[in-house]
C-alpha angles and dihedrals in degrees: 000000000000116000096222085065089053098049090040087070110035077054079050093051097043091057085062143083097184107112090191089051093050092057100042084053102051083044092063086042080055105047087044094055093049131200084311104066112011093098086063106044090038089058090042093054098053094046099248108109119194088247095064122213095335097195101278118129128170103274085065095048084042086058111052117096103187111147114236127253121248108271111270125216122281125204120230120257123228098211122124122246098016130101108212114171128265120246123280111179141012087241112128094201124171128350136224081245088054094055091045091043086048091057096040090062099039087056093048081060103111142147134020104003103012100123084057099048090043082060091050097046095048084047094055095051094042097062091062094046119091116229090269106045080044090055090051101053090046092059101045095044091060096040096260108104084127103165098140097268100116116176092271094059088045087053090050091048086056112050076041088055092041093044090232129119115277088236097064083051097054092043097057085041085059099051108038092035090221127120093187101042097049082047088062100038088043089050094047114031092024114206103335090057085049092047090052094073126104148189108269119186112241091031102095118231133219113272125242106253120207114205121210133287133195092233146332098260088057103046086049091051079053097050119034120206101012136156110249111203139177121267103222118205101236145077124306119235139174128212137209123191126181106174107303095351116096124171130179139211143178132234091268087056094245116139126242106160092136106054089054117062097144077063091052097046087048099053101028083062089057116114095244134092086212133021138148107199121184119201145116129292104220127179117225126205127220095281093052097245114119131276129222123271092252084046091062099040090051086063085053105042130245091268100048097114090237114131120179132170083306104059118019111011151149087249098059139222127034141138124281119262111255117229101177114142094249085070093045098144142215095257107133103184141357116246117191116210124181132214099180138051118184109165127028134172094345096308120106113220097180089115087047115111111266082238089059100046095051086048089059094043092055088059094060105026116030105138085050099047115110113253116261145114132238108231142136092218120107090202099052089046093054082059107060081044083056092055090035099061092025087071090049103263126139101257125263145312107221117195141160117272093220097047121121110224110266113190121232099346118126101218132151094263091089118034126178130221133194144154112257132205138210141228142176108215138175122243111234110174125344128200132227126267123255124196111014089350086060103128096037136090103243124152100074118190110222125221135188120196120283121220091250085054093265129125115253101196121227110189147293154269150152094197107134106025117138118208088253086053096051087051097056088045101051090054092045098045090050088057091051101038113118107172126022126201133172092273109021143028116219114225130197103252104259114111121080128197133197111227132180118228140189089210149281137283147203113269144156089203098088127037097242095070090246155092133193122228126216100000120184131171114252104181126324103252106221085176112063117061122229085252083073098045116121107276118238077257092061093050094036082062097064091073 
């Protein structure tokens, strides 16, 4: 398949908001690649290549200077809804092998010189790219392909170009872990081959996502009978045992059994042959109480591999943990406690009520089990988010007590509730959209007042914002801007905005000492000048 098809349509797609028109079109990209090559389109498209990150940032892409090729033709696409150009030349160009061969050789790059002959690499291919198929590299070497094909359109495109239910899709992603490779088998066997696929131990599985509720009470009203747990502050892991192997990973699937052996000693103690756990990796201090998620990934390391709500989670976008000496924390070891079983002595129990599985867990891991309580009564519940909170945890995880475990949906099974906080900031600088928000002005940074009557920013987002709100915003902050670079367009400091965080953490990144975690934009306030936003004090309170 030619790359500049494949870039024609996901251009296509992000011009889009039709969900249903995304799909049908990556569909058709999918049914025209074949079994051969859908695992790999299907993993471009959504931004995940098989390779992986392969050691490329921004200051690399920034640097190259190789000159496009002249656009090559593109056929046009049948696909309702879309408008993909017309050809414009015979030329075959560059090919979707060409782009995975390029990254398998860019991430073979290692030792002495590799950053050099990555650069050379990424130039050559470049010169024979057209703008568009160069654009297009650049964004997916550095993560931020972003053209409104997540991975659960991609998911629909396939089971539409494969003609089998989404459910048997997801399932198979959930259980091999692998976009690509359920692509291919779901290309070339169809639902029987998907179905086929089974939970191994030692192949991680998907987790289970919660998405968020407005407040215990309501998420138990839901509900009904449901098990209320505490949400722990720390990184997700699951575990695999088979008699004395154990082996870990973390939510993103990477392994980091060897970096955990607190994790191993734990687990390989536990009174079964086999066993996959799923649960949270906190760090307690030295009262016992927990510690903050920096805190706990300053005990690991920054390149440990690990990723929790901070850094790779279902909620999207915050700033990184900081793990500089000067924040080392009082954490004096790492405790793993679990909230799922779902396989246990040979037997699966995904499809086992959720009810059933804690019970069993409970059986073999009681002094390890999150703390929580099954009931059908809101009040109740509000109390276990009360204690929860009270002993400085992040609030509750509220979900049915007869739901299967689903990986990485967001339905409405698990829902997550915590307490949220307010501030009024002041916008500093904002960055431009890519995918559908190509065209606004999107990424905005976020300020508090500074003692000498300055701004100390405090991180960024551009969670929340409706299509009428990136609009207003474009047009405001063009009137404010003072400064544009290639990235980013200083603005005098006028405008605040009311966001909604999670919290703060600890961070060298910003001056302030700070960072704030899960922001997302609640309303623009005209009416309150930048001389009444919240003061660096008032954030740094929140730790």
């Amino acid at each position: 398949m030619r790359l500049a098809e494949l870039v024609a349509v996901t251009e296509a797609v992000a011009a889009t908001s039709s969900r249903t028109a995304k799909a049908e079109a990556l569909a058709g990209l999918l049914r025209r690649a074949g079994a051969g090559e859908a695992g790999v389109v299907a993993r471009l498209v959504a931004g995940d290549p098989r390779q992986g990150r392969v050691g490329v940032g921004w200051a690399t892409v920034a640097g190259i200077a190789a000159e496009p090729a002249p656009e090559p033709a593109v056929p046009p696409q049948p696909e309702p809804g879309l408008t993909v150009p017309e050809p414009s030349s015979p030329e075959p160009g560059l090919t979707v092998a060409d782009l995975d061969s390029l990254l398998d050789a860019v991430a073979a790059a290692a030792g002495a010189g590799s950053a050099g002959r990555r650069t050379g690499l990424i130039d050559g291919f470049l010169a024979r790219a057209t703008p568009a198929e160069a654009g297009f590299l650049k964004r997916l070497l550095v993560g931020e392909l972003r053209q409104g094909a997540g991975e659960g359109i991609v998911v629909e495109a396939v089971a539409r170009a494969a003609g089998v239910p989404p459910a048997a899709v997801r399932r198979a992603l959930m259980l091999s872990g692998d976009l690509g490779a359920v692509a291919e088998m779901a290309m070339a066997g169809g639902r029987a081959r998907l179905e086929a696929v089974g939970l191994e131990l030692f192949r991680p599985i998907r987790p289970m996502l919660a998405s968020a509720a407005s407040s215990v009470e309501a998420a138990v009203a839901e509900m009904g009978r449901a098990s209320v747990e505490w949400k722990l502050d720390g990184v997700r892991v699951q575990v695999h045992r088979l008699d004395d192997t154990v082996r870990i990973w973390t939510r993103n699937l990477n392994e980091v059994t060897d970096r955990l052996p607190e994790v191993v000693s734990v687990v390989g103690n536990l009174p079964v042959r086999s066993a996959v756990l799923d649960g949270e990796l906190v760090g307690l201090a030295d009262d016992l109480s927990p510690g903050a998620f920096q805190d706990t990934m300053s005990r690991l390391g920054a390149d440990d591999g690990l990723e929790s709500a901070a850094t790779g989670s279902d909620e999207g976008d915050a700033d990184a943990p900081d793990d500089e000496e000067a924040n080392r924390p009082r954490v004096l070891r790492l405790t793993p406690m679990f909230f799922d079983l779902v396989h246990l002595d040979g037997a699966d129990l995904l499809d086992e009520p959720l009810a059933s599985r804690l019970d069993k867990l409970a059986e073999v891991a009681a002094g390890r089990r999150v703390p929580g309580t099954v009931t059908d009564d809101p009040a109740a519940a509000a109390a276990v988010f009360a204690e929860a909170v009270g002993q400085g945890h992040e609030g509750v995880v509220v979900k049915a007590a007869d739901s299967v475990y689903a990986a990485g949906r967001r339905g409405k099974a698990w829902r997550k509730v915590k307490p949220v906080h307010t501030l009024d900031l002041v916008v500093l600088a904002v960055e431009p959209g890519s995918g559908r928000r190509r065209g606004w002005l999107s990424n905005i940074h976020l300020g508090a007042r500074g003692p000498d009557g300055g701004f100390v920013m405090v991180g960024k987002t551009f969670k929340g914002m409706t299509d009428e709100m990136l609009e207003w915003q474009t047009r405001r902050f063009r009137d404010l801007a003072v400064s544009a670079e290639k990235y980013v367009t200083r603005l005098r400091p006028e405008q605040v905005v009311e966001v909604a965080v999670d919290g703060v953490q600890r961070s060298s990144r910003y001056p302030g000492g700070v960072a704030l975690r899960f922001a997302r934009v609640l309303r623009y306030r005209p009416d309150k000048p930048a001389a009444e936003a919240d003061t660096i004090e008032a954030v740094r309170r929140l730790l």
